[in-house]
The first five atom37 places (N, CA, C, CB, O) and aatype in JSON, in Angstrom:
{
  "aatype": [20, 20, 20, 20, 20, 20, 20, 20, 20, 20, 20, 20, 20, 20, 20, 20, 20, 20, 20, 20, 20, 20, 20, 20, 20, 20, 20, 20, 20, 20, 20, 20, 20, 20, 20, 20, 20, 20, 20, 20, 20, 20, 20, 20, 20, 20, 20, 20, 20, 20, 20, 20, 20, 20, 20, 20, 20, 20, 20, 20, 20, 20, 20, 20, 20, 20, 20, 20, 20, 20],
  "atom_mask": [
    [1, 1, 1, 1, 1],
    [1, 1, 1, 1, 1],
    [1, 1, 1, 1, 1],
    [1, 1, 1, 1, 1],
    [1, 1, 1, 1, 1],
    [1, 1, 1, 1, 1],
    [1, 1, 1, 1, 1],
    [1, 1, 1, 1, 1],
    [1, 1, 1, 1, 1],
    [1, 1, 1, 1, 1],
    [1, 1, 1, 1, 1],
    [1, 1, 1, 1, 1],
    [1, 1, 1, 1, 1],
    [1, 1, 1, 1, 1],
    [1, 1, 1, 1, 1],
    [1, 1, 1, 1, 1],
    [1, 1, 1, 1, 1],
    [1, 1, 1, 1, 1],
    [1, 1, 1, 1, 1],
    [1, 1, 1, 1, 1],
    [1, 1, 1, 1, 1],
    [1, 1, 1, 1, 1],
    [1, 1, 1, 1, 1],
    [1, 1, 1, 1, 1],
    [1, 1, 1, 1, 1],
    [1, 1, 1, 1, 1],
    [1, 1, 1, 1, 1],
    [1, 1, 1, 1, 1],
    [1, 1, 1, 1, 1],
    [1, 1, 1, 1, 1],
    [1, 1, 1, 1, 1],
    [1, 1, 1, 1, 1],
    [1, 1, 1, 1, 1],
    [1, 1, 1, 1, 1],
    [1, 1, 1, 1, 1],
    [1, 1, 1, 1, 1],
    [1, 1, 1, 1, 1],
    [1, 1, 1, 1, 1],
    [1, 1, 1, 1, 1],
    [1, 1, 1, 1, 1],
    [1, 1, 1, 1, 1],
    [1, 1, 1, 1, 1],
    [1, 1, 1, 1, 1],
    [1, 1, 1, 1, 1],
    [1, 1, 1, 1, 1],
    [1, 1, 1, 1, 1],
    [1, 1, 1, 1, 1],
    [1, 1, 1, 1, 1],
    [1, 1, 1, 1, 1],
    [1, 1, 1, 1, 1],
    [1, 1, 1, 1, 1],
    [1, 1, 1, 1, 1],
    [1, 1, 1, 1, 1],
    [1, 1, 1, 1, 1],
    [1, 1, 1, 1, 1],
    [1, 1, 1, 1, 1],
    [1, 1, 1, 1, 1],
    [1, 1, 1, 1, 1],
    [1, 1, 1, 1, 1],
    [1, 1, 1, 1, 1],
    [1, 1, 1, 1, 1],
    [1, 1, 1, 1, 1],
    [1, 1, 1, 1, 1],
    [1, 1, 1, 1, 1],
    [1, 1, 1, 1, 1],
    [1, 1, 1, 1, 1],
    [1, 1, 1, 1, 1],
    [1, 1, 1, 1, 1],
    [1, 1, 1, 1, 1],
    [1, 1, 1, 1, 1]
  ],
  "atom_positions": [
    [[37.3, -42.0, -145.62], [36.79, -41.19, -146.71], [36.03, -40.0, -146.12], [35.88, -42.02, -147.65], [35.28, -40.16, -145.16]],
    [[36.19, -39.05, -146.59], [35.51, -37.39, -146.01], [34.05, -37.57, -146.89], [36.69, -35.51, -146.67], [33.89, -37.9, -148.06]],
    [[33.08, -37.22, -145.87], [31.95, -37.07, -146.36], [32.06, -35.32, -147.78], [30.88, -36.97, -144.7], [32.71, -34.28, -147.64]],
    [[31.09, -35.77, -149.04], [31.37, -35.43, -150.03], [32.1, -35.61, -151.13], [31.47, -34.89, -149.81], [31.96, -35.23, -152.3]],
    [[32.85, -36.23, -150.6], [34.25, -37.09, -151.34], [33.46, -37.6, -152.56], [35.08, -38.65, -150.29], [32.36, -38.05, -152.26]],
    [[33.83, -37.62, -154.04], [33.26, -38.33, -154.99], [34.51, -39.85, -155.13], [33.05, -37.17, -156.48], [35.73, -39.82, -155.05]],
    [[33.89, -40.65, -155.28], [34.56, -42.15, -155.46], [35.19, -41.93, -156.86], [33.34, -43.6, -155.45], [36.2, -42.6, -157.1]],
    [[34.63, -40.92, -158.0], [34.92, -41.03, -159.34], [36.55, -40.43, -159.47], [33.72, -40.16, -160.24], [36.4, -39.22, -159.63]],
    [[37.77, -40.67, -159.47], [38.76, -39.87, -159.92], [38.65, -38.49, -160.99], [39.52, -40.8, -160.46], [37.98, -38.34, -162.01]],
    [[39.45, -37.7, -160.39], [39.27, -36.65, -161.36], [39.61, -36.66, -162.85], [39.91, -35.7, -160.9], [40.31, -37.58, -163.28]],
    [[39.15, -35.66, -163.67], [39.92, -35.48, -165.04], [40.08, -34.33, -165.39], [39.39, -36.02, -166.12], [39.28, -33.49, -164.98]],
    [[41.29, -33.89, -166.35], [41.45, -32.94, -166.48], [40.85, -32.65, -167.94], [42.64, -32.74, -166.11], [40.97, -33.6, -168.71]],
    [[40.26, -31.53, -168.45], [40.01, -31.38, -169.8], [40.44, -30.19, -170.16], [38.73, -31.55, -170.17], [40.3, -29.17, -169.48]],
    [[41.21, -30.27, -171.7], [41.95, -29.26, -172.26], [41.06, -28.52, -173.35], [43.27, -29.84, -172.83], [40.41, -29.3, -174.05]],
    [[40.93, -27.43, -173.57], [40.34, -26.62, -174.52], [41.19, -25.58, -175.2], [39.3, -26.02, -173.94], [42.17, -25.32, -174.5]],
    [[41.15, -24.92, -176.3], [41.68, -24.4, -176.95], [40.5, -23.28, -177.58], [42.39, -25.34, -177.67], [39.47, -23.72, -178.08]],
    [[40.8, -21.63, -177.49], [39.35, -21.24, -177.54], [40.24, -19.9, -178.35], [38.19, -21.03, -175.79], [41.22, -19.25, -178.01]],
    [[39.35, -19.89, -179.59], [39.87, -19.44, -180.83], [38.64, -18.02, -180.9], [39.81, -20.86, -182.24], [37.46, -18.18, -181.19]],
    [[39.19, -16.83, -180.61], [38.72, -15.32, -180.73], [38.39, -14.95, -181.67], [39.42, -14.44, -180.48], [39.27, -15.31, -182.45]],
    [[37.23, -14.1, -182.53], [37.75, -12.96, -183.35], [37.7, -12.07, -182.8], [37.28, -12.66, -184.43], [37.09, -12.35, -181.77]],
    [[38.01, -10.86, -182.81], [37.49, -9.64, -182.79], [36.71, -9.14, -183.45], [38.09, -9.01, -182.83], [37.49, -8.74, -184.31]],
    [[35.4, -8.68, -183.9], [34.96, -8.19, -185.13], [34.93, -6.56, -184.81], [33.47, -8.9, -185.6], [34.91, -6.31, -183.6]],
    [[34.92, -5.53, -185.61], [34.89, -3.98, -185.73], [33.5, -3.88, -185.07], [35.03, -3.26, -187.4], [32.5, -4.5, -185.43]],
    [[33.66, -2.67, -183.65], [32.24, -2.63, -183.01], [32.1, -3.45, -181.97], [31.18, -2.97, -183.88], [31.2, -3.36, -181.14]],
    [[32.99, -4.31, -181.99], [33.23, -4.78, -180.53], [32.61, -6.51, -180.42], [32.27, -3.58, -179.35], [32.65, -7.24, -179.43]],
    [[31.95, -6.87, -181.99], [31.5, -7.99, -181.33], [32.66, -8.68, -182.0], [29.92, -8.52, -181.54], [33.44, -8.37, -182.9]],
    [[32.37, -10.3, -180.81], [33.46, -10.85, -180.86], [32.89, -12.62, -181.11], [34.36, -10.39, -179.43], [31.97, -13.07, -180.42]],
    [[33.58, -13.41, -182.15], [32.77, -14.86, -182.14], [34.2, -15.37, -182.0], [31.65, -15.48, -183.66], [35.16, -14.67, -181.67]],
    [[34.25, -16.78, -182.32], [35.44, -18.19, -182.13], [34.83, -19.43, -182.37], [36.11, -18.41, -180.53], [33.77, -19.74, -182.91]],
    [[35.6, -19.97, -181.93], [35.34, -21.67, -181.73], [36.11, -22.37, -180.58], [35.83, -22.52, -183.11], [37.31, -22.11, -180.47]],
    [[35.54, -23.19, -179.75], [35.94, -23.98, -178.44], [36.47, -25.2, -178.98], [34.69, -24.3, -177.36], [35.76, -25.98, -179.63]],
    [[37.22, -25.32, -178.84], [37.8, -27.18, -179.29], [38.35, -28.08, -178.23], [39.21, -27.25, -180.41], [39.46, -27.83, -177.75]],
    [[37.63, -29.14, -177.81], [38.67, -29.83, -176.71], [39.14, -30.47, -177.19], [38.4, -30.47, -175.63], [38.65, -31.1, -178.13]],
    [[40.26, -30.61, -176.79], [41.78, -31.18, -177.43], [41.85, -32.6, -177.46], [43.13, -30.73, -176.53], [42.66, -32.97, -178.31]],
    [[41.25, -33.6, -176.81], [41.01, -34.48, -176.65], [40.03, -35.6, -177.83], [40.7, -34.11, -175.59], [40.2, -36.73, -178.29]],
    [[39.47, -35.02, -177.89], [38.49, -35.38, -178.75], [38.49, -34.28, -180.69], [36.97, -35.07, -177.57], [38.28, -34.64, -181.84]],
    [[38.73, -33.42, -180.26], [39.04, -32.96, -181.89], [37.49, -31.67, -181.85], [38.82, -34.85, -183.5], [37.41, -30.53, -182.3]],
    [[36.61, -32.42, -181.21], [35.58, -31.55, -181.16], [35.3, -29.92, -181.11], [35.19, -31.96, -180.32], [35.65, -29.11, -180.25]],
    [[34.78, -29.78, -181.94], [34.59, -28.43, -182.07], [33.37, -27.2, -181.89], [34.91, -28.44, -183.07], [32.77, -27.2, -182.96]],
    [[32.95, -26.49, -181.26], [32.0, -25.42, -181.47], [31.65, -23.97, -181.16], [31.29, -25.82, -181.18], [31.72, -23.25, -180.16]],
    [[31.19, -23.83, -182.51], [31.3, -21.87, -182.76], [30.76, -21.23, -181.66], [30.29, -21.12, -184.14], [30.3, -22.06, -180.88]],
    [[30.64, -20.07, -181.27], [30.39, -19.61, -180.38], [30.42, -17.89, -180.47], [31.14, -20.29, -179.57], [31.28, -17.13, -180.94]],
    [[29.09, -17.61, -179.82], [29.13, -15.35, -180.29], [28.78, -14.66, -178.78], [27.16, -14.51, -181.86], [27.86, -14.7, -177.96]],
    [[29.96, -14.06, -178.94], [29.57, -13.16, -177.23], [30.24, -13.9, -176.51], [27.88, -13.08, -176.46], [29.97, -15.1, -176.46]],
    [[31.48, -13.24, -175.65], [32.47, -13.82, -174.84], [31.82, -13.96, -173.49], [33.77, -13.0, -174.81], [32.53, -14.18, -172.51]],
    [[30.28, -13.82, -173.35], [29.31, -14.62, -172.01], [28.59, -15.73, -172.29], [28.16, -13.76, -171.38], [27.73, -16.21, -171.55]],
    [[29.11, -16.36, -173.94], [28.97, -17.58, -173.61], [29.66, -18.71, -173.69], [28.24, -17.77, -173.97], [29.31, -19.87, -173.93]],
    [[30.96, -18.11, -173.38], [32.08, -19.52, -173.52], [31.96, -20.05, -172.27], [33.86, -19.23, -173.84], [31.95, -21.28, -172.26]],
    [[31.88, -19.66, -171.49], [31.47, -20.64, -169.88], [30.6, -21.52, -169.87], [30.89, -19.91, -168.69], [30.81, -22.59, -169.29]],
    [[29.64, -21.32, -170.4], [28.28, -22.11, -170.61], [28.71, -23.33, -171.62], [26.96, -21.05, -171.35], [28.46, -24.52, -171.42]],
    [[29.3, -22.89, -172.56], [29.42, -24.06, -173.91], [30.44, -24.92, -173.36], [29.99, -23.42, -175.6], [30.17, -26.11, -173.57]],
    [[31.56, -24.73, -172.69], [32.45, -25.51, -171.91], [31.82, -26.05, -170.67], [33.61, -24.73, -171.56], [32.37, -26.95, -170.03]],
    [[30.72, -25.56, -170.33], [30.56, -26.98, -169.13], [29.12, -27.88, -170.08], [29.84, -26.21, -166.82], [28.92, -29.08, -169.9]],
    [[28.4, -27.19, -170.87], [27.95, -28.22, -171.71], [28.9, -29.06, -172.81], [26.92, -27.59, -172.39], [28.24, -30.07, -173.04]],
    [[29.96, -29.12, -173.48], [31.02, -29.69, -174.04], [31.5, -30.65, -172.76], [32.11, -28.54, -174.62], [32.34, -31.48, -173.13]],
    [[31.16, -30.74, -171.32], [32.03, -31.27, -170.53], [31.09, -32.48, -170.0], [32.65, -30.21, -169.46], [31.33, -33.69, -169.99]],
    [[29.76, -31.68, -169.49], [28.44, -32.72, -169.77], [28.69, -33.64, -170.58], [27.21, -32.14, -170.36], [29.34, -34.59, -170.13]],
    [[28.24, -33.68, -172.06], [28.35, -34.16, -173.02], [28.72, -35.31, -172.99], [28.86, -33.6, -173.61], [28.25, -36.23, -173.66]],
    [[30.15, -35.41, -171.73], [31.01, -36.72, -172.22], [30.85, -37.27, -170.78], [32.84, -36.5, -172.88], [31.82, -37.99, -170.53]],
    [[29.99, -37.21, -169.74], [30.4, -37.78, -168.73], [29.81, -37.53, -167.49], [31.5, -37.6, -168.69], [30.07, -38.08, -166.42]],
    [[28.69, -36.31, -167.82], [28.06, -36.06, -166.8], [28.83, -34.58, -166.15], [28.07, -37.41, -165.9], [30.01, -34.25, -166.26]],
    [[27.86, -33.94, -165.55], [28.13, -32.2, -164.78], [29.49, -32.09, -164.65], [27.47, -31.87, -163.05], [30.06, -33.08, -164.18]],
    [[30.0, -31.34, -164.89], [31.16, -30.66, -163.79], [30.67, -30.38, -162.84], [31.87, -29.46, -164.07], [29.56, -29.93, -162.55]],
    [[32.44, -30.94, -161.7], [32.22, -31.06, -160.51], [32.82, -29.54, -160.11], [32.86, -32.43, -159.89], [33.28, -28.77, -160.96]],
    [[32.74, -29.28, -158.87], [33.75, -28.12, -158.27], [34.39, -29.0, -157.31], [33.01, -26.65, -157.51], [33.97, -29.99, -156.73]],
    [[35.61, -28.36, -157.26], [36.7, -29.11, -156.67], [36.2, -28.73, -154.73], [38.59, -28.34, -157.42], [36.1, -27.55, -154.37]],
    [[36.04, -29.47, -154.09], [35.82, -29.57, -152.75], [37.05, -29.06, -152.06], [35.49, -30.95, -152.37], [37.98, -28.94, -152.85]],
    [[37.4, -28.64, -150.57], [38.52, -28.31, -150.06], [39.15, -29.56, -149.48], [38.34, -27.25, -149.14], [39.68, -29.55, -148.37]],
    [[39.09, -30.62, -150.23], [39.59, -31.9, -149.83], [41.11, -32.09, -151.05], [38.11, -33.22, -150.03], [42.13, -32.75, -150.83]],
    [[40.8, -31.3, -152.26], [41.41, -31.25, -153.09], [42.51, -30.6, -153.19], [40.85, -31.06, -153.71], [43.14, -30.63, -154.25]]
  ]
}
């Protein structure tokens, strides 16, 4: 086993991330992972990164980053 190595198998999680455009440039949606049905709104396309690794938390603890073992 390579030191760093997590013992936990990976998972993959699917999202589906629903745009508007609004006039003026702002922009809202909704994040849904596919998995679960779950859903949430979201304003300003600097914060869909954030709401997807808290949506990912949520179920299981941090996202990992994939190591160069991967």
């Amino acid at each position: 086993m390579k030191l760093g190595h997590s013992l936990r198998p990976s998972r993959r999680s699917t999202f589906v991330v629903r745009i508007d455009q609004h006039d003026g440039g702002n922009v809202t949606g909704v994040i849904e992972r596919v998995r679960t049905g779950v859903k949430e709104p979201f304003r300003g396309l600097e914060s869909i990164g954030g709401l997807i690794a808290r949506m990912l938390e949520a179920e299981g603890g941090p996202p990992r980053t994939p190591g160069p073992d991967r």
